[in-house]
N, CA and C atoms as a LAMMPS dump frame, in Angstrom:
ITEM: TIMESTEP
0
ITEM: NUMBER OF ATOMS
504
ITEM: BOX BOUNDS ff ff ff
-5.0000000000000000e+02 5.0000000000000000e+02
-5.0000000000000000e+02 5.0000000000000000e+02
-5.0000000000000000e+02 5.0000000000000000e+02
ITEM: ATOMS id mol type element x y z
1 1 1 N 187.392 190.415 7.976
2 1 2 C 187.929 189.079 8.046
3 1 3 C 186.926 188.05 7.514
4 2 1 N 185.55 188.159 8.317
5 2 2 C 184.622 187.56 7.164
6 2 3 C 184.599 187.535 6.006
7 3 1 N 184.454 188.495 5.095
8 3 2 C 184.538 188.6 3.999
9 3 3 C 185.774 187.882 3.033
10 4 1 N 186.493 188.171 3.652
11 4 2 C 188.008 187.64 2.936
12 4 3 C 187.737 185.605 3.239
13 5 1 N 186.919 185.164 4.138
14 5 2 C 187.251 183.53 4.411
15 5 3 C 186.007 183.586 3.116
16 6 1 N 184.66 184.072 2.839
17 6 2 C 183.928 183.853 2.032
18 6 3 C 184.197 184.597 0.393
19 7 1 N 185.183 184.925 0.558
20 7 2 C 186.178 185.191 -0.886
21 7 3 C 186.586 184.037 -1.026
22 8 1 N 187.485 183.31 0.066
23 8 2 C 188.432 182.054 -0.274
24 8 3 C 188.059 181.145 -0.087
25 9 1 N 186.46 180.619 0.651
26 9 2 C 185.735 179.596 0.007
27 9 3 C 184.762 180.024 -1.142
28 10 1 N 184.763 180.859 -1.496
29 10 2 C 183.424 180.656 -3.182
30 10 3 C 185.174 180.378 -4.153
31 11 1 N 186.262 181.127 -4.052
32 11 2 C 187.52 180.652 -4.884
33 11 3 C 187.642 179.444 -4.887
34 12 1 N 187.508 178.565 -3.459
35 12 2 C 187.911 177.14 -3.512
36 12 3 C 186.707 176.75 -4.747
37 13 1 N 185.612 176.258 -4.121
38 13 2 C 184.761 176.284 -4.878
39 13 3 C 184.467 176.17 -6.541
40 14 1 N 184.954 177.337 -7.028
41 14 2 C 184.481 177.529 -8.415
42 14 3 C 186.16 176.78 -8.885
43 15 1 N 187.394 176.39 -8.017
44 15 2 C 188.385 176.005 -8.426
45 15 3 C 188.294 174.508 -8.612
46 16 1 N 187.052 174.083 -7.492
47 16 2 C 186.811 172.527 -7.771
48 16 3 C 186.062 172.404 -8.783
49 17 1 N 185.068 172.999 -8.947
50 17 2 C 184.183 173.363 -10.375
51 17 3 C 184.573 172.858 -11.354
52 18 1 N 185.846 173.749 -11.531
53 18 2 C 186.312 173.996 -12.947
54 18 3 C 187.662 172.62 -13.019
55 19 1 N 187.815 172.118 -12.034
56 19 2 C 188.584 170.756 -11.804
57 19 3 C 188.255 169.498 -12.292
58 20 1 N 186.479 169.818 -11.654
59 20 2 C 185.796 168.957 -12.245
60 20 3 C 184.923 168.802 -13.197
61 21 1 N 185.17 169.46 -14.263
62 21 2 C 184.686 170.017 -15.409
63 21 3 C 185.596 169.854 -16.203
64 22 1 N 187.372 169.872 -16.06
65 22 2 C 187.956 169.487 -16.617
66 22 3 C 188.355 167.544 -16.97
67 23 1 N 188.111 167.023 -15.492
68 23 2 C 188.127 165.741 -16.021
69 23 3 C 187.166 165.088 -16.651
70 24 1 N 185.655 165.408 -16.593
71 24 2 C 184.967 165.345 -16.975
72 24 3 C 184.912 165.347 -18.612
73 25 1 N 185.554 166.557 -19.212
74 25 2 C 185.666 166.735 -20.654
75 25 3 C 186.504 165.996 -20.857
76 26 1 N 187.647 165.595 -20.393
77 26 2 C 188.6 164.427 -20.758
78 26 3 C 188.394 163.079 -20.757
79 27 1 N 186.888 162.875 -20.483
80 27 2 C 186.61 161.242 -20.151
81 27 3 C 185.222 160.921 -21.576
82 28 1 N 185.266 161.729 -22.805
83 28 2 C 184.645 161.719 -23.799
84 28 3 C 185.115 162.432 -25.159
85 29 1 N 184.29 162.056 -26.026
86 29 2 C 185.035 162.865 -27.306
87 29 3 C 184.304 161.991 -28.448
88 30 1 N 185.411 162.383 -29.502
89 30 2 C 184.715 161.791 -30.792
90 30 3 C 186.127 161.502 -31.78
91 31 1 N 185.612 161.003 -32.58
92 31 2 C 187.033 160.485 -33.823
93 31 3 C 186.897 160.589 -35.243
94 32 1 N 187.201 160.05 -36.192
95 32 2 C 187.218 160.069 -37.063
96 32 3 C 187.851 158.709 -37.742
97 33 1 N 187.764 157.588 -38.217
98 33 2 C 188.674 156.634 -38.444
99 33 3 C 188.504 156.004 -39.772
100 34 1 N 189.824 155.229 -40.408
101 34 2 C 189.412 154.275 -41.781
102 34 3 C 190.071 153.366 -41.272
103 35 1 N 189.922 151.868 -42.3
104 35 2 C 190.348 150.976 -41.957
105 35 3 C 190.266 150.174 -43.601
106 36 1 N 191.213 149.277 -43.662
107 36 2 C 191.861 148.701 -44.911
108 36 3 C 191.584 147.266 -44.352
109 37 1 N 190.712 146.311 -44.923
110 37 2 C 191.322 145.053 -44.887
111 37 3 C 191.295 144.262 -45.874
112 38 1 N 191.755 142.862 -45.79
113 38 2 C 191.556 141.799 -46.64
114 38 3 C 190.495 140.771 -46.287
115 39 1 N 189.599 140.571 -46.459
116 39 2 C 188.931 139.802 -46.222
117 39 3 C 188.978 138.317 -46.901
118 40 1 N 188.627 137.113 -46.177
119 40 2 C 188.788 135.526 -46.306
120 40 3 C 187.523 135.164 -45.885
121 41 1 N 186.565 134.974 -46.647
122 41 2 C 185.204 134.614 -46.34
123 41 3 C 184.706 133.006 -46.727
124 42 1 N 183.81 132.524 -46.776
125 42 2 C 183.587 131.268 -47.018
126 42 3 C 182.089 131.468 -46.963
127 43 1 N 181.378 130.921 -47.942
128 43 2 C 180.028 131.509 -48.315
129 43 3 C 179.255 129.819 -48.426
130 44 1 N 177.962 129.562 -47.78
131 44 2 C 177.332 128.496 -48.246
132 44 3 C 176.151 128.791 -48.793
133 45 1 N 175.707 128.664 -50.201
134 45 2 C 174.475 128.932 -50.292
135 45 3 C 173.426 127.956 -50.52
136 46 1 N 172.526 128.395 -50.362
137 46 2 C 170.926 126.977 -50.325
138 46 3 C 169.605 128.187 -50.866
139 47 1 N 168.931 127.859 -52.091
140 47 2 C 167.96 128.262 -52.848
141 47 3 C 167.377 129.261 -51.824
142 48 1 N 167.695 130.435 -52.108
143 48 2 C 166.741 132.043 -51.272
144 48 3 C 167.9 132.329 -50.503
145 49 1 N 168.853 131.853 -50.112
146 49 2 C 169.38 132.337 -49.028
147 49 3 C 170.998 131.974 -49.192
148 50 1 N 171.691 132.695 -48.172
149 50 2 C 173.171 132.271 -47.86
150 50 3 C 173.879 132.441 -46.711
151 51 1 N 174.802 132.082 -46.36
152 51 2 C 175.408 132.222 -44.922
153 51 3 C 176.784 132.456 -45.518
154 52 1 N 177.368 133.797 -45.074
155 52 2 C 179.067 134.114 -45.111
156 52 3 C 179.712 134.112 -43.342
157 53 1 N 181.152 133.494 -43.485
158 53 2 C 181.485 133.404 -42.5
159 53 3 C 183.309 134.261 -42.956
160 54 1 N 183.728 134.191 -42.156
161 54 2 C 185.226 134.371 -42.688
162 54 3 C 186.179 135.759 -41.7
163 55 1 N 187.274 135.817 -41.774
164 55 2 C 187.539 136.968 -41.307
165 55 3 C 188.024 138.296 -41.893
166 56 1 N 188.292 139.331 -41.195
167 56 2 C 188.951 140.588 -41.823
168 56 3 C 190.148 140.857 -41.235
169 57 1 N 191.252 141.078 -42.136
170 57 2 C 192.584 141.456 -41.5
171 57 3 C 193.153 142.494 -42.357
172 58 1 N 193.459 143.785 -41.495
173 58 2 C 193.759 145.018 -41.59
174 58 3 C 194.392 145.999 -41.273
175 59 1 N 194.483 147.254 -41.618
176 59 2 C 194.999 148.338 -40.445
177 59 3 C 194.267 149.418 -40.491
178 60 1 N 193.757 149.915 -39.519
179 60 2 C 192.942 151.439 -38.855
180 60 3 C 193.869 152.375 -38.672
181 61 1 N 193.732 153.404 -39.337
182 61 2 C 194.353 155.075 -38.95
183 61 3 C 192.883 155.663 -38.542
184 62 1 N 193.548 156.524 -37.273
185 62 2 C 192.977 157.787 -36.945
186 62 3 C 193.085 158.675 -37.873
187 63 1 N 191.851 159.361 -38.778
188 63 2 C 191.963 160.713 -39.401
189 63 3 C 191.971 161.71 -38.618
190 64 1 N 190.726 161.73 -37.692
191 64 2 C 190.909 162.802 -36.835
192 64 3 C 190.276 162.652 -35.348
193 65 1 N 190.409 163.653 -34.573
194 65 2 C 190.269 163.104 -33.063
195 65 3 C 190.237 164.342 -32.065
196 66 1 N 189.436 164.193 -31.292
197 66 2 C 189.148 165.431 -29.98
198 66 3 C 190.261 165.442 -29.451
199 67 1 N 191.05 164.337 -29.013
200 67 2 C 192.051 163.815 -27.555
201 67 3 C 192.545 162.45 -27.399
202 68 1 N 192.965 162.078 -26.584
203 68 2 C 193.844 161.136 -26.476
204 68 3 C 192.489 160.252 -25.875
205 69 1 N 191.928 158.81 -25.941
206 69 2 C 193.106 157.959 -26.144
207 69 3 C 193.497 157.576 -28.014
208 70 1 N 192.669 158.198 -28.514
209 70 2 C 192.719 158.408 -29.939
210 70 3 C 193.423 159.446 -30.743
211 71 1 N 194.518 158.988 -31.095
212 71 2 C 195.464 160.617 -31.578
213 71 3 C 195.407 160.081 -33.339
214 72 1 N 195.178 161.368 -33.891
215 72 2 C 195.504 161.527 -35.19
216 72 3 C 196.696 161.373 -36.019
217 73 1 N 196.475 159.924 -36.816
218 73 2 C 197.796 159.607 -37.312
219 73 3 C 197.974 158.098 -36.855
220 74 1 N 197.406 157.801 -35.612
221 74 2 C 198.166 156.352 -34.897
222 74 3 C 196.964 155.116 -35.979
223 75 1 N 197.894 153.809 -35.943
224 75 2 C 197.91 153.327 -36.603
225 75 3 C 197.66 151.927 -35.709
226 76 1 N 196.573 151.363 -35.887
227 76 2 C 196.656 149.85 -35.742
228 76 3 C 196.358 148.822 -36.464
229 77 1 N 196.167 147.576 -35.719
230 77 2 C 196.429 146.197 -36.608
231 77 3 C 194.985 145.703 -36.022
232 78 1 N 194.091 145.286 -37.454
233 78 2 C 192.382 145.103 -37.219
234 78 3 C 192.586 143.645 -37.531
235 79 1 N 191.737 142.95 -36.794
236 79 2 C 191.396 141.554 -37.367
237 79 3 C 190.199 141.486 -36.826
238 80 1 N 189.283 140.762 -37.467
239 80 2 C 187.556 140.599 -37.17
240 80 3 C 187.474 139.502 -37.69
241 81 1 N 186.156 138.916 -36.807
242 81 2 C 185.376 137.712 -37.299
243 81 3 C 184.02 137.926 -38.057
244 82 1 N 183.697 137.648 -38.535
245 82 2 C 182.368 138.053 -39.506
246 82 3 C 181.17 136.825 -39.895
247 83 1 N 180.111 137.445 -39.537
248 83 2 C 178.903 136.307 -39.954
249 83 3 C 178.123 136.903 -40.886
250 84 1 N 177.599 136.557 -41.825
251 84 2 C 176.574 137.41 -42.536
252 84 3 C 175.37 136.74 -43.031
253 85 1 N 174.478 136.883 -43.088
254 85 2 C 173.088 135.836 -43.276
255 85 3 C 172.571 136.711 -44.906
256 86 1 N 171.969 136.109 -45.8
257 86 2 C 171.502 136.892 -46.977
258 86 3 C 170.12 135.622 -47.6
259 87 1 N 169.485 136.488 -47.757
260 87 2 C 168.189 136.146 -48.222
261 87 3 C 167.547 136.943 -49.172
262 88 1 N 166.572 136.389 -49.972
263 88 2 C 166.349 137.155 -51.685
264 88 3 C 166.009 138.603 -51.236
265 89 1 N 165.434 139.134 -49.813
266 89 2 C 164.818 140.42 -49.603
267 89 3 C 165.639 140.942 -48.484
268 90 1 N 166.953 140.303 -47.365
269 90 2 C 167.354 140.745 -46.329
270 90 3 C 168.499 140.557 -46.387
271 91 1 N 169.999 141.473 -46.063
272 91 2 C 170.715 140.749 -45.898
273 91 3 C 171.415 142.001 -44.088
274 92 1 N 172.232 140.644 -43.351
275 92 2 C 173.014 141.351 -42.627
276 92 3 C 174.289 141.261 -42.336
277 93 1 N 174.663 141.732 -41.683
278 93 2 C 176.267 140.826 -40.761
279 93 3 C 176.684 141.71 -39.762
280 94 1 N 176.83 141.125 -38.925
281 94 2 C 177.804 141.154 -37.417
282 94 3 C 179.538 140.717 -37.391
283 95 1 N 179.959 141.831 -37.244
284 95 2 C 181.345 141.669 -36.807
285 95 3 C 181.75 141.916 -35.431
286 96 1 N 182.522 140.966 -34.989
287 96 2 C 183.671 141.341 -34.148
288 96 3 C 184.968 141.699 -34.428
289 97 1 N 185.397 142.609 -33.962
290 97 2 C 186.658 143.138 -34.075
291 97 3 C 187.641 143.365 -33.646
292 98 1 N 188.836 143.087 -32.887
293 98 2 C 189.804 143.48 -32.039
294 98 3 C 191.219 144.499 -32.634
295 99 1 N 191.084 145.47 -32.367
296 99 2 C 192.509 146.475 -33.031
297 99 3 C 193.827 146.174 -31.916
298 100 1 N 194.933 146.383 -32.458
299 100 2 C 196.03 146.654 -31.353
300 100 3 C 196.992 147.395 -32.379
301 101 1 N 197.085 148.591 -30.79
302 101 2 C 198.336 149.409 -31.459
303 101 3 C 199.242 149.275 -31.272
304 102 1 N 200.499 150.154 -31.397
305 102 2 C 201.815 150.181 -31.024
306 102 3 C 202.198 149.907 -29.821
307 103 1 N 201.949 150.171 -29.089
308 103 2 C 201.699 150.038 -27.555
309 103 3 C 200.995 148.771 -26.511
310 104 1 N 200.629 147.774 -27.6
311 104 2 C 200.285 146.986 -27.925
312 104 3 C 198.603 146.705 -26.466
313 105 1 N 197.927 147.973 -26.987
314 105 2 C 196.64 147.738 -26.631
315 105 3 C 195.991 148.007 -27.033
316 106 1 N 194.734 147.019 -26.412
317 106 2 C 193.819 146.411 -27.416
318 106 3 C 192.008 147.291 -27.415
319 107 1 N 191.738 147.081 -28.67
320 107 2 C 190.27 147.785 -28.318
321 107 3 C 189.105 147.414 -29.087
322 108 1 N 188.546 146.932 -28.228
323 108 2 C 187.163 145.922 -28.809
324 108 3 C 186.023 146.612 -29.528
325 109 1 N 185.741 145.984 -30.69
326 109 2 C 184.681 146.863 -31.491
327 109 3 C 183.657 145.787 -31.776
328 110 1 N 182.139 146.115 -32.513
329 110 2 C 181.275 144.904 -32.49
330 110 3 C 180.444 146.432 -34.19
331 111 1 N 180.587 144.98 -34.954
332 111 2 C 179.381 146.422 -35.968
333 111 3 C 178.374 145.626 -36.496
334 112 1 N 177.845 146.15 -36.965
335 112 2 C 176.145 145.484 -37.447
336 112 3 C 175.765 146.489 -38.225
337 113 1 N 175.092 145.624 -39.709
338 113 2 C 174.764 146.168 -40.548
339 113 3 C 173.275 145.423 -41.318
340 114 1 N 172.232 145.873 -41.85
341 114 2 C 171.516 145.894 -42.148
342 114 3 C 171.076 145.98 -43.453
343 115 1 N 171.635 145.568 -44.999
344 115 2 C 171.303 146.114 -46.162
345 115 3 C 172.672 145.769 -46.606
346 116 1 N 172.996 146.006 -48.08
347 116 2 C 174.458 145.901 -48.7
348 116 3 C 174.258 144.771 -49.093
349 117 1 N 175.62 144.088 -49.093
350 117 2 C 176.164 142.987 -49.956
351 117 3 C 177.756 142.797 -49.436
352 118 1 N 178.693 141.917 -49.273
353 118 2 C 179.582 141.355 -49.203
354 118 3 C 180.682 141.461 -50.633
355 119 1 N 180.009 141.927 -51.981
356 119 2 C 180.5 141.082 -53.067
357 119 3 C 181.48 142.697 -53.464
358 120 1 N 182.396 142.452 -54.668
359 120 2 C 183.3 143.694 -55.269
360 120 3 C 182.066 144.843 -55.609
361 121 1 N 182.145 145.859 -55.941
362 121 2 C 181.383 147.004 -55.783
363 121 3 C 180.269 147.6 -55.281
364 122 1 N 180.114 146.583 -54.276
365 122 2 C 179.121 146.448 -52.723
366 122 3 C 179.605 146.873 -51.705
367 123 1 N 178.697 147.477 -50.619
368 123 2 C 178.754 147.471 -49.45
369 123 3 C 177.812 147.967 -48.813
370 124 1 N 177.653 148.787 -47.689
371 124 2 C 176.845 149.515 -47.152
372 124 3 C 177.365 149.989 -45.958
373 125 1 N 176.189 150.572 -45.557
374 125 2 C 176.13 151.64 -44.202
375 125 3 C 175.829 150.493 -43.133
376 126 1 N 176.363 150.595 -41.369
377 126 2 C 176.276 150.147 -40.358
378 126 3 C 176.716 150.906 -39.512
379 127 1 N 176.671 150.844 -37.774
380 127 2 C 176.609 151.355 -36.973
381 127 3 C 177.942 150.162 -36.169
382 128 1 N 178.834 150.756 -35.819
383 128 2 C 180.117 150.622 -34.758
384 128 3 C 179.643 150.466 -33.344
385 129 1 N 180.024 149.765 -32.779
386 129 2 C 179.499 149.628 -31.304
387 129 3 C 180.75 149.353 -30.33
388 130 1 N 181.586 150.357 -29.597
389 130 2 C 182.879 150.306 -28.941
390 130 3 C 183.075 149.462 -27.495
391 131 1 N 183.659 148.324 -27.249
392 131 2 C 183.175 147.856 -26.047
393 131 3 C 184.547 147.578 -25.344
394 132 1 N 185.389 148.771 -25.205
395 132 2 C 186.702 148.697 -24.441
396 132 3 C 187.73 148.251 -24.741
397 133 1 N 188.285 147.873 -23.71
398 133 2 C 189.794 147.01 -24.464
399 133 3 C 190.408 147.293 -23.163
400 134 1 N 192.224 146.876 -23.743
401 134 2 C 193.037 147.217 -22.489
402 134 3 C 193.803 148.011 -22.262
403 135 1 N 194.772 148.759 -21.328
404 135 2 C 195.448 149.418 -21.539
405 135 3 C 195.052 151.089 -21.479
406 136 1 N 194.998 151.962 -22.361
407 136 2 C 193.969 153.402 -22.79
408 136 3 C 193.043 153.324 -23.234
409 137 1 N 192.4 152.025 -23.862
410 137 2 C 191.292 151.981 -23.784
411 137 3 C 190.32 151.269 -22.982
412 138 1 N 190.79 151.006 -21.907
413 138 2 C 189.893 150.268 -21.03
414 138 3 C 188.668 151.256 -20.491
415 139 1 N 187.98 150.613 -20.447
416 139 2 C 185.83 151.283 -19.993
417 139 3 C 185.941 152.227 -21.567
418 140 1 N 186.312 152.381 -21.989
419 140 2 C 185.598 153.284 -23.538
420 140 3 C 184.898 152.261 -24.132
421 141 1 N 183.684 153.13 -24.069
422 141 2 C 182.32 152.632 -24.877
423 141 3 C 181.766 153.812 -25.96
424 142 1 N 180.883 153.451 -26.61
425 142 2 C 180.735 154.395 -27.667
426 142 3 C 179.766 153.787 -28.614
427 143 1 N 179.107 154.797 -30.021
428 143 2 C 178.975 154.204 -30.947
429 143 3 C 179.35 155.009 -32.159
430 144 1 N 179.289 154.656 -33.458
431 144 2 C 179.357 155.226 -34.479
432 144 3 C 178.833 154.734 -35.741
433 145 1 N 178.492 155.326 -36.701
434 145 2 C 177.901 155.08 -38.026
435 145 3 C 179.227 155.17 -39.101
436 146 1 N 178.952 153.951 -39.734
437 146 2 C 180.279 153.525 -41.013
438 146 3 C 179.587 153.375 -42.06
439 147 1 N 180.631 153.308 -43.38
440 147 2 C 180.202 153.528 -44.484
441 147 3 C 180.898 152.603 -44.957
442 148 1 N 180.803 151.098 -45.597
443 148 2 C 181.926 149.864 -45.965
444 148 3 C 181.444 149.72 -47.282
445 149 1 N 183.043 149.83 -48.21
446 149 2 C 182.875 149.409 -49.524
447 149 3 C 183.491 148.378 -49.727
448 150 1 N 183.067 147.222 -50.621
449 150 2 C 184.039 145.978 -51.432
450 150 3 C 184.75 146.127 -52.785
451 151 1 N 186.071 146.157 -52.508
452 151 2 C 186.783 146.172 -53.856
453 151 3 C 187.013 144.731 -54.461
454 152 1 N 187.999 144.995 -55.53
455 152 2 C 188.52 144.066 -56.423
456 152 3 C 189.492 143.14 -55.257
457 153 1 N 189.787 141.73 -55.498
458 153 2 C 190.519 141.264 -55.115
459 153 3 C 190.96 140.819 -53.434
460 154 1 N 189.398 140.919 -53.414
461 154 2 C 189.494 140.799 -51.68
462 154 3 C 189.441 141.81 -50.796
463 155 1 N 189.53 143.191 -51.148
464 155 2 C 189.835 144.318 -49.665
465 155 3 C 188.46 144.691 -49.968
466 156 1 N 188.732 145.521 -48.502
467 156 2 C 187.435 146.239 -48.138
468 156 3 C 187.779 146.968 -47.402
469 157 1 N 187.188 148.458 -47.681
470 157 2 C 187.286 149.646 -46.938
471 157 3 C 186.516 150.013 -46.415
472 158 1 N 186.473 150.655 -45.067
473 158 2 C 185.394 151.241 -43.93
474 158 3 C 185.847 152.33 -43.362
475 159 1 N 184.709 153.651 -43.93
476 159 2 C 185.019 154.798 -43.172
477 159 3 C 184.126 154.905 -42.193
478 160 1 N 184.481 155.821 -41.049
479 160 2 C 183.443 156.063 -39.792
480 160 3 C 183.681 157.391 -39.536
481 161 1 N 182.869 158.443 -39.34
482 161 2 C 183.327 159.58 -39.094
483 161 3 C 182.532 160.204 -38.134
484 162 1 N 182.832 161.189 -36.768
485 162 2 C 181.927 161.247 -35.844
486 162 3 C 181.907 160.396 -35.175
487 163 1 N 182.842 159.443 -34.553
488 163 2 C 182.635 158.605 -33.635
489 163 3 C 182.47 159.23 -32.072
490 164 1 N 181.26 159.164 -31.49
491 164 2 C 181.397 159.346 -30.357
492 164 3 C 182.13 158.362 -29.119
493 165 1 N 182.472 158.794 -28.279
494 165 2 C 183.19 157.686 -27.114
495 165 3 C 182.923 158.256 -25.8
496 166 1 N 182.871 157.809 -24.677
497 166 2 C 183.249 158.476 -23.635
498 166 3 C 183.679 157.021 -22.508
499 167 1 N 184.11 157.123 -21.49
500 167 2 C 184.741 156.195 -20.31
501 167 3 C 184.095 156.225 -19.518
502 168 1 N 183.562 155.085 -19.238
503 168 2 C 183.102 154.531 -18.095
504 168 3 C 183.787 154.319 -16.736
C-alpha cells in the first residue's frame, strides 16, 4: 500500500512538472516579420548636421512564428513616429511604433538605429525593442535585430528575423 501512494505522488509530481513546463514554453518564442511603409518626413538642415522628423504608415505580415500570439500570415496596420538626428560623421533615429490587427489589438514597438541614412537606396541595420500592447499582446516584451531599406518614391521596407519575445 505504501508503495502504490509513493507511485501516485512521484506521478502527481512529474504531472505538475510537465504542466509547468508546458505553460512556461507557451509564455515565449520568436518570429519572423516584414513591414511596408510610406513614409512623410520633414527634414531641417543647418551646416554639419540635420534633424528628420515625420511618420511611417504601413502594414506588417508575420513570415514566420513559434506560436500564437504571432501566427504566420496575420497582417497588421503600422504607423510610427520617427526622429532622426544626422551629422557629417553620425547619424541615428528612434522610432515609435504602434501595429493593430484584425482583432483590433494593439502592440507597441520602439527601434533604434545607429548608422544608415533616411534617403532612396539607403538604410540600415537596428535593433526592435517590443513593449506590449493590448489584448494578446499585453506584457510581451522582447527584442530583435532589423534590416531597413529606402526605396523610390517614399516606401520603406523592414525585415526582422529571429525575433525573440516572451510575457511578462
Amino acid at each position: 500500500m505504501r508503495a502504490d501512494r509513493n507511485i501516485a505522488t512521484a506521478l502527481v509530481l512529474v504531472g505538475l512538472l510537465c504542466t509547468t513546463h508546458s505553460i512556461h514554453a507557451e509564455e515565449g518564442g520568436s518570429f519572423s516579420m516584414i513591414t511596408s511603409w510610406v513614409h512623410d518626413y520633414e527634414t531641417i538642415e543647418r551646416p554639419g548636421r540635420a534633424v528628420t522628423v515625420g511618420t511611417l504608415e504601413g502594414i506588417m505580415t508575420i513570415l514566420e512564428s513559434s506560436h500564437s500570439p504571432f501566427v504566420a500570415g496575420e497582417h497588421s496596420v503600422s504607423k510610427c513616429l520617427v526622429y532622426a538626428k544626422k551629422s557629417e560623421d553620425k547619424h541615428s533615429l528612434e522610432a515609435h511604433c504602434t501595429l493593430t490587427d484584425a482583432a483590433n489589438d494593439k502592440f507597441h514597438m520602439g527601434a533604434r538605429r545607429h548608422g544608415g541614412d533616411t534617403e532612396a537606396g539607403g538604410g540600415g541595420a537596428g535593433v526592435w525593442k517590443f513593449l506590449g500592447g493590448t489584448g494578446k499582446y499585453a506584457g510581451v516584451s522582447g527584442t530583435c535585430e532589423y534590416s531597413v531599406e529606402y526605396l523610390a518614391e517614399n516606401w520603406t521596407v523592414n525585415t526582422a528575423r529571429d525575433c525573440k519575445w516572451h510575457r511578462q
